[in-house]
N, C-alpha and C positions, 0 to 999 in steps of 0.2 A: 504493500500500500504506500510506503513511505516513497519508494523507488518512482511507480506510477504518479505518482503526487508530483513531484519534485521536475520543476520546468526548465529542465537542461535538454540540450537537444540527442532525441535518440533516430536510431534508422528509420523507423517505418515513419517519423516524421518526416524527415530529406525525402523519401522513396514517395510522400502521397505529394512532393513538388516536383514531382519532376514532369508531369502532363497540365502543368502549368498551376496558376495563382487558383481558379476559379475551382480545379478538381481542388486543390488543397485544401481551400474553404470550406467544401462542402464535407472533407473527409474529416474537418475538424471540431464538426458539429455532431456525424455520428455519434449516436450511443452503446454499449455493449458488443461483445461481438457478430459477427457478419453470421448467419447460420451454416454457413456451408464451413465453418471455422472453427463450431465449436465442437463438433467433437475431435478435431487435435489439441484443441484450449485444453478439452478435458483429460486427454491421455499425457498430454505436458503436466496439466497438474498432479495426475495420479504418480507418475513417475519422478518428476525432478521437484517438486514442492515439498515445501517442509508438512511433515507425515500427519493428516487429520485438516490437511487444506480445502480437500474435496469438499470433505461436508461441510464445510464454512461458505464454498462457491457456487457448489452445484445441489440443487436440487433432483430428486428421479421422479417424474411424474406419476401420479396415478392412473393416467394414458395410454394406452397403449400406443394414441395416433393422435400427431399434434392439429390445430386449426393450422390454414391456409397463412402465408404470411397477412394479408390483409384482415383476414378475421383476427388476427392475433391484434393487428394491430388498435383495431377496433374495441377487443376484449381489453387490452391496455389502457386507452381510454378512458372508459367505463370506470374500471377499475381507481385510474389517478385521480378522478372526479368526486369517485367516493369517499377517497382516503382528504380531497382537498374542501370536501363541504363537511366534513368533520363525521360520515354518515358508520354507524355501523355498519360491515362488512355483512353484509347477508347473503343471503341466495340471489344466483346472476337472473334469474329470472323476475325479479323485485324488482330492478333496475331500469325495467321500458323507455322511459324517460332520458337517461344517459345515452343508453344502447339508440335510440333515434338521434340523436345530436355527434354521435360518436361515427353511426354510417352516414351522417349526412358529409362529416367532417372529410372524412377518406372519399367519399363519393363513391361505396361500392352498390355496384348494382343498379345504376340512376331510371334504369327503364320499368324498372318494379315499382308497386304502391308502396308507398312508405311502410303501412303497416304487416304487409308480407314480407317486405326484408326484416324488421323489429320481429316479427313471429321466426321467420328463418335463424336467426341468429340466437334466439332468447332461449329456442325450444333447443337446440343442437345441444346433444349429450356431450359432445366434443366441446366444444364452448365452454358449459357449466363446468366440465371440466379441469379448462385450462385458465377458469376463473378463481377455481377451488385450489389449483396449484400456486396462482399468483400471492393468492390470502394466505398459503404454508410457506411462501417460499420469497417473504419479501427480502430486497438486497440482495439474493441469487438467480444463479443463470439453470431455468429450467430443461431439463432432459426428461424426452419420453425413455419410457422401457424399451424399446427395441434400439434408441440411439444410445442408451445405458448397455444393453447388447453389446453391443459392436462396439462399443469403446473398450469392455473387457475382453475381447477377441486381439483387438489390437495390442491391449498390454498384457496381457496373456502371452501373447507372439515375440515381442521385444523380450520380454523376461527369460522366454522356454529358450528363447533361438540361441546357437553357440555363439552364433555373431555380434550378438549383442546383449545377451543375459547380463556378463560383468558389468556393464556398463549401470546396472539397474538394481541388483542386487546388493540391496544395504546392508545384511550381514558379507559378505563377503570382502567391500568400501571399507566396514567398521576393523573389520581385522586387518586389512593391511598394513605392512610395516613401512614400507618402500613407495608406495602412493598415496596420496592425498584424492578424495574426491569431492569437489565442490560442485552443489547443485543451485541453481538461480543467484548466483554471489550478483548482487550489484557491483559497479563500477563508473564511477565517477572519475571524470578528464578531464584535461583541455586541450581542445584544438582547434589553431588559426584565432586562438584567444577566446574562443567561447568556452561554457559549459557546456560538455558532455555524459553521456550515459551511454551506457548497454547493461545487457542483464543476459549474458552466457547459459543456456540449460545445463550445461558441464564443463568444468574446467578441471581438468587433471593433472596432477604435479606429481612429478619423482623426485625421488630425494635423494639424496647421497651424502654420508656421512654428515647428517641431521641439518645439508644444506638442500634447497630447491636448484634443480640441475636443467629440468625441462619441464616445459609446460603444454598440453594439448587442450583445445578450445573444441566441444562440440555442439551440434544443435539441433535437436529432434527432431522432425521432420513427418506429416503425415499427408497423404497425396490419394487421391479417388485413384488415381489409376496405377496398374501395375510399378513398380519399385524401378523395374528397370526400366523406366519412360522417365525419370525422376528429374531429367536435364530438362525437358520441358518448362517443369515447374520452377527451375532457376532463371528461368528466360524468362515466363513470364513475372514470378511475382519477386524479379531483381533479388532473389537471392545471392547475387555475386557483390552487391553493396553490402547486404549484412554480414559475412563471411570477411570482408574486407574490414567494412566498421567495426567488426570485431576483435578480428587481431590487431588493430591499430590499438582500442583499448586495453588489450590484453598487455601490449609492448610498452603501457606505460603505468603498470601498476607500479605500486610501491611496498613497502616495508606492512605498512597499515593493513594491507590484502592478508594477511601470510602470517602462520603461526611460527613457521621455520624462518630462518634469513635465508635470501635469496644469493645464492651464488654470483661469483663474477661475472661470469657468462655464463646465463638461463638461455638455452636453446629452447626456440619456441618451433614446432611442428606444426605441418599443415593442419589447414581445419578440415573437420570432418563435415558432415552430414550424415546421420542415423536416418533413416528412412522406413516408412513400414508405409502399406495400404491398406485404408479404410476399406474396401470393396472387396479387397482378395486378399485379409491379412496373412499371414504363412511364409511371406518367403520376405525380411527383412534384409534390409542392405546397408553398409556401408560406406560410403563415398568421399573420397577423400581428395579436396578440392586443389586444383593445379593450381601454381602463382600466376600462369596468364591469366585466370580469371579471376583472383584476387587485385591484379594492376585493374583489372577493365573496371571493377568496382569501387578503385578509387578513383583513377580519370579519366573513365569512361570509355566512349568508343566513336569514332569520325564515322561520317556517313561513305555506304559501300556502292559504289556505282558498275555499272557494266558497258560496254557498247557492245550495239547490234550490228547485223552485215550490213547494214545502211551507215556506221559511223557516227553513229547516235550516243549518246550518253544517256544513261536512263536509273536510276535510283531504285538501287534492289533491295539495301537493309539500312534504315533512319539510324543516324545517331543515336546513343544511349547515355546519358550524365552519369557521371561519376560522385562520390560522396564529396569531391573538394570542394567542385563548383557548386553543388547544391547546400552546402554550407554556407558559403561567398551569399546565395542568391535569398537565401533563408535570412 
């Protein structure tokens, strides 16, 4: 919380400027996470959170199946109105009154009579539902059961798999002599004279003769599609800025980070990526990120042109910003 609070600048801020001022705005108005996001939120928490985070974040619904994003939206509504006219929390079907002010607000449905959208949405067992969820689960991010499912599939998979059990396993963390495992360390920087932040899922130190000798950066990763399509995912959602902004902060920790002193020269290792898939978990990967695409992450990448048999020049792959300039531009 402290970490989230604190207005120093992190990646996925730089990464929501870089398709200009107006996506930025809008990205910084959002609330809560994106849905197609939370359940990696969630297996991030299960796994790299300090132990009993879950039940502080997420709620498991009584659901088996959530409302529509706009019905939800709708049900939200309702809901904030009740909690802001100071009303007891009752049953969603009490509420007529909101629930009509709430679809007019979304505009769902606009070719229906007012009072059959208000019957449609009041009577929906789903709804009530995910009304009665909101009332158990205020300040958390709610999960149906089947997306509670498949978030245990997935950390199930990371844990079982040889490739990536150690990495997850806190008795095995707790007994080691020779490594150090740190999960969500904040870290706090400066660069180009600002405040900075990152928040690492893993950072792993070796030790040698009770000093830190090397340090490895990881960062979990969960993707809809098969594990080995995982480069996709770096292309599109600029994972090769976070991977960069990462070991930049990792390379200027200090003393304060570290229960041990840090040797003269800490060799720092590439970064990983831990990977699993939400859709087909079972086969988890490892990926361990090359310094060409660490450079591209910090200064980016010049637009790629081609000519045709006419002697044309024609623009095949746009430009890409890097973290330097979009710090300047921030």
């Amino acid at each position: 919380k402290s970490y989230r609070e604190n207005p120093a600048i992190n990646q996925s801020t730089l990464k929501d400027l870089q398709y200009g001022l107006a996506n930025f705005l809008k990205k910084q108005t959002e609330e809560g996470p994106v849905a197609s996001f939370e359940v990696g939120s969630a297996v991030d928490c299960i796994l790299t959170a300090p132990e009993g985070s879950f039940s502080e974040e997420y709620y498991i619904s009584s659901i088996e199946k959530k409302p529509t994003e706009v019905e939800m939206d709708i049900i939200s509504i309702v809901f904030e109105m009740a909690l802001e006219q100071g009303n007891p929390l009752e049953n969603f079907v009490d509420y007529r009154q909101y629930i009509e002010k709430a679809i007019l607000e979304v505009g769902w449905q606009p070719n229906w009579k007012i009072e059959t959208r208000v019957d449609k949405i009041s009577n929906s067992t789903i709804c009530q539902g995910y009304f009665e969820d909101l009332k158990n689960s205020v300040g958390k991010t709610v999960l149906s059961v089947r997306q509670y499912e498949n978030i245990s599939k997935v950390v199930d998979s990371l844990k079982e798999n040889e490739r990536t059990k150690n990495y997850f396993d806190r008795k095995f963390i707790e007994e080691s002599q020779e490594i150090l495992f740190l999960y969500q360390v904040p870290i706090y920087f400066k660069f180009e004279g600002q405040d900075c932040k990152a928040l690492p899922d893993i950072v792993i130190m070796k030790l040698e003769d009770g000093k830190i000798t090397e340090i490895l950066v990881s960062d979990l990763k969960t993707t809809s599609k098969p594990t080995t399509e995982f480069f996709d995912s770096v292309i599109k959602y600029r994972y090769d800025v976070q991977a960069s902004w990462y070991l930049t902060a990792i390379s200027n920790i200090g003393a304060e980070y570290c229960t041990y002193p840090l040797s003269e020269t800490v060799n720092i290792l590439p970064f990983q990526f831990i990977v699993e898939s939400t859709t087909t978990p079972g086969n988890p990967l490892v990926y361990e990120v090359d310094s060409s695409l660490i450079k591209q992450g910090r200064f980016g990448t010049e637009d790629i042109f081609a000519i045709n048999n006419n002697g044309e020049k024609y623009l095949i792959k746009k430009s890409r910003k890097g973290f330097e300039s979009l710090v300047k531009e921030l």
